[in-house]
C-alpha positions as CSV (number, residue, x, y, z in Angstrom):
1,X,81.0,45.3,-48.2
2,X,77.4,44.8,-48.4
3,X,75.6,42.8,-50.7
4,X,74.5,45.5,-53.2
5,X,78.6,46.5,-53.6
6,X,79.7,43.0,-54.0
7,X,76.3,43.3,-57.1
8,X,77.9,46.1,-58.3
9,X,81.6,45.0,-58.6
10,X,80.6,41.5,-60.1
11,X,78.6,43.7,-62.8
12,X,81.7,45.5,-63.4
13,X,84.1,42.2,-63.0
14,X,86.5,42.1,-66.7
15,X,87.4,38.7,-67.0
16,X,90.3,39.4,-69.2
17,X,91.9,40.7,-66.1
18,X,91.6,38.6,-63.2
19,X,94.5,40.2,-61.6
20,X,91.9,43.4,-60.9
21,X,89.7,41.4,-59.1
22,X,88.9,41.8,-55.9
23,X,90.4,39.0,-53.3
24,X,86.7,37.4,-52.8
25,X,85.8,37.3,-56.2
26,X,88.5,35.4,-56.9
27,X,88.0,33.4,-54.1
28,X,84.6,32.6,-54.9
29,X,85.4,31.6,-58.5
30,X,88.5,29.0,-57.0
31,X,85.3,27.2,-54.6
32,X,83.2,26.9,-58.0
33,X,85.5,25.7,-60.1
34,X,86.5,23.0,-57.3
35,X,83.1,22.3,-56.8
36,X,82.6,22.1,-60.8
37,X,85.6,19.7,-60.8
38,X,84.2,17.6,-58.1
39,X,80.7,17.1,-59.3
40,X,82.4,16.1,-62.8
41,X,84.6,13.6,-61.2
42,X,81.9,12.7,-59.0
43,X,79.9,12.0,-62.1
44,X,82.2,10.6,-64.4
45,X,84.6,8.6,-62.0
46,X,82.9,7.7,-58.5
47,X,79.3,7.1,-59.9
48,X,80.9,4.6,-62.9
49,X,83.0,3.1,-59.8
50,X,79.9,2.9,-57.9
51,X,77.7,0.9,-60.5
52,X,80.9,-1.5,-60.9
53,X,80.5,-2.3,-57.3
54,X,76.7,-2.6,-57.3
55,X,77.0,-4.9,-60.6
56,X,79.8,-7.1,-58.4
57,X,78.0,-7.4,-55.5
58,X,75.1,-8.5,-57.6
59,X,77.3,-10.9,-59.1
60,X,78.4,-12.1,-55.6
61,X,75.1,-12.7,-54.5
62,X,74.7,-15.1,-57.3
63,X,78.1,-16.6,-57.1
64,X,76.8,-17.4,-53.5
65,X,73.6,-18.7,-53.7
66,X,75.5,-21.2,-56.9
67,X,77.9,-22.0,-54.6
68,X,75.3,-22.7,-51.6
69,X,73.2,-25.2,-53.8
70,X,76.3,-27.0,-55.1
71,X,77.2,-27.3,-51.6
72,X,73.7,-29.0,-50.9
73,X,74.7,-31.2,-53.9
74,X,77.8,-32.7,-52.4
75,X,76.8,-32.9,-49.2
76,X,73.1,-34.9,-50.4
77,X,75.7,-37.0,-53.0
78,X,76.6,-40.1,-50.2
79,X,72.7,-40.2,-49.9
80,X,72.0,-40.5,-53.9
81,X,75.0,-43.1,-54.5
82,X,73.2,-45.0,-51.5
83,X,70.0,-44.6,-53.3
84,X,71.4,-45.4,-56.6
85,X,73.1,-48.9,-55.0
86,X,69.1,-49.5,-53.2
87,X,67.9,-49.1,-57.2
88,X,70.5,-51.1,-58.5
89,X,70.1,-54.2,-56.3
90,X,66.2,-53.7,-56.8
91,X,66.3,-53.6,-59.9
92,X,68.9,-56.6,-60.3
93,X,66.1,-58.3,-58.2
94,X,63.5,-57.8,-60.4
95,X,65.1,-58.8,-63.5
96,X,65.7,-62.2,-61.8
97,X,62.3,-62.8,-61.9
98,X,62.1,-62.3,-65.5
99,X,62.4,-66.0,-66.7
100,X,65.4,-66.7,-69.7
101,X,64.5,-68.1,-73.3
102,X,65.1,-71.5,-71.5
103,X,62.5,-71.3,-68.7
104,X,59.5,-69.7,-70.5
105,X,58.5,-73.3,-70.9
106,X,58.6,-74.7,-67.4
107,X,56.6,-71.4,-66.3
108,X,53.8,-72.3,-68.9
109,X,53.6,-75.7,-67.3
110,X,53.6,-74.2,-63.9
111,X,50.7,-72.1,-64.9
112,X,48.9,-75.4,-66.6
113,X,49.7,-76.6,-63.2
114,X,48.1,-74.0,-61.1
115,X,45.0,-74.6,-63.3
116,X,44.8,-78.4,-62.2
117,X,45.5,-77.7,-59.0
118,X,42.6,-75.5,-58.5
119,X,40.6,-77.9,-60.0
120,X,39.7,-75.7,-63.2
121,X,38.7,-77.1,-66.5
122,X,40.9,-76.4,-69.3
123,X,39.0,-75.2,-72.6
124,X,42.2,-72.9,-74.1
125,X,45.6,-72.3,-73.3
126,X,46.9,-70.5,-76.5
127,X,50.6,-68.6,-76.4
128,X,50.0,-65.4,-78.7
129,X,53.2,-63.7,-80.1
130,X,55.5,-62.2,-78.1
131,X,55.9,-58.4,-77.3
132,X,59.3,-57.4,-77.5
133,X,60.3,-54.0,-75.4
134,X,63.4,-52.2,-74.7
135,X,65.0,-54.9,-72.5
136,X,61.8,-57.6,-71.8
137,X,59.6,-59.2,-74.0
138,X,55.9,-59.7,-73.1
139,X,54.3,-63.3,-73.7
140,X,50.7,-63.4,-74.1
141,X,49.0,-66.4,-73.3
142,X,44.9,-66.3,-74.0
143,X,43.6,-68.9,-71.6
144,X,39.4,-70.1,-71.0
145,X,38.7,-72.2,-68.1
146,X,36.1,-73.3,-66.5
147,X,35.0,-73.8,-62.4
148,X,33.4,-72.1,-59.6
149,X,34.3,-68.8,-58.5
150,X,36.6,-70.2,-55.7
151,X,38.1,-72.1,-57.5
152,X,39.2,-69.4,-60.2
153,X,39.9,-67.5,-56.9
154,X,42.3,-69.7,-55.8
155,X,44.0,-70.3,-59.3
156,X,44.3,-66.6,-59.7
157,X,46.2,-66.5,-56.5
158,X,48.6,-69.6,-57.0
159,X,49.1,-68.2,-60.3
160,X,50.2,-64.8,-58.5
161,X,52.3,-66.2,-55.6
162,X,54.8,-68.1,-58.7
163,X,58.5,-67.1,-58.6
164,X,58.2,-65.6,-61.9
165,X,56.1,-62.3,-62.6
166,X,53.4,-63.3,-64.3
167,X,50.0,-61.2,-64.4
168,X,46.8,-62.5,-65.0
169,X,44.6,-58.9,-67.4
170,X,41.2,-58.7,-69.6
171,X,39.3,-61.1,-67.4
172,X,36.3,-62.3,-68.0
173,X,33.7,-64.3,-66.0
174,X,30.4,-65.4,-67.3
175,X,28.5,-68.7,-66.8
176,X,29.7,-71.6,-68.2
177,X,25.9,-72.4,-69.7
178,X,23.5,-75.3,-68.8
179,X,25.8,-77.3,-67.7
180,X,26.5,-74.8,-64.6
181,X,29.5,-73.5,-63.2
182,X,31.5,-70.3,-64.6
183,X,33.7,-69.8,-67.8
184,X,36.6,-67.2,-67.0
185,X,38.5,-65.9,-70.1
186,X,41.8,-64.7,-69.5
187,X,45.3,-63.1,-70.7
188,X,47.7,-64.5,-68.6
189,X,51.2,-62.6,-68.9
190,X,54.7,-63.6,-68.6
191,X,57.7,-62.0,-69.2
192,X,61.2,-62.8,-69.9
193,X,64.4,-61.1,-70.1
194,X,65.9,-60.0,-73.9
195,X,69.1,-61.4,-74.5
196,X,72.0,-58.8,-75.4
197,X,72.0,-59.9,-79.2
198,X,67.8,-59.8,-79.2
199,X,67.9,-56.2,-77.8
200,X,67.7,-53.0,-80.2
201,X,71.0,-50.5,-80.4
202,X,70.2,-47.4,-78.6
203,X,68.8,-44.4,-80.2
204,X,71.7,-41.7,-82.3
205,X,70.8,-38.4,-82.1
206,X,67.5,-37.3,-84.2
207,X,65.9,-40.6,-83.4
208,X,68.0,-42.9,-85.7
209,X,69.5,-46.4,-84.3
């Protein structure tokens, strides 16, 4: 059969009776309606299967790289509960040198002392109010001495090297006037530790105690 036959008799095919056609024919129709069937399930089954799998793996990927930086997390966390100890006893250290209700006193005379010591003449010492903050209070104390330069040097530096903290701000030197020698003005800064019952509740929520 050539091809112009096989034209002829699919012109002529009645597809009420498939029973008359020829054994190729029906062939040929059985390969396209497999093929019909298996692009259909292709389409409606293995593709929808296939997205599934993509969307998963995607989801793996994630899952993975979560996983990874948890990991990372665990394995860093004997390093951060050393480093949260180091803080701790730092921090414990520091607030020992924040003097108690008890010892402001003996720190102002320490820093009346340093004053003598360095040979400094005393013109004001004069405790301002204190500064409360979240656990410290600041005490302000305005002090005006004067000396020579070296000798503000050195009460500067005694005044630094105390146990305490204690921070010497807003200085200023000029000279003292006819008399000679230099006037420094100072704020000289202690600070001591707030009591529990002296120390504001934490914050609620929306920025109410």
């Amino acid at each position: 059969m050539n091809l112009r036959q096989a034209f002829e008799e699919l012109q002529n095919l009645d597809p009420k009776n498939p029973g008359a056609w020829g054994d190729w024919i029906y062939w040929f129709f059985c390969a396209l309606a497999a093929l019909v069937i298996l692009v259909a399930g292709w389409y409606f089954v293995i593709s929808s299967t296939l997205d599934d799998l993509h969307r998963e793996q995607r989801k793996e990927g994630s899952l993975k790289s979560e996983f990874e930086s948890k990991q990372k997390k665990v394995a860093a966390l004997d390093a951060y509960k050393t480093q949260l100890s180091q803080m701790q006893h730092d921090f414990g250290d520091m607030l020992k040198q924040l003097p108690s209700r008890s010892e402001v006193a003996n720190l102002l005379n320490d820093i009346s002392q340093a004053r003598v010591a360095a040979g400094l003449d005393e013109e004001l010492f004069q405790p301002l109010s204190e500064q409360p903050k979240d656990f410290y209070a600041i005490i302000p104390n305005r002090i005006v001495v004067t000396g020579s330069y070296s000798q503000m040097g050195r009460f500067v530096s005694t005044v630094a090297a105390l146990p305490r903290i204690v921070t010497v701000d807003d200085v200023e030197i000029k000279p003292a006037g006819p008399g000679g020698g230099l006037r420094m003005s100072a704020l000289a800064k202690t600070y001591r530790y707030l009591d529990a019952s002296e120390q504001a509740p934490p914050k609620k929520p929306g920025g109410r105690r």
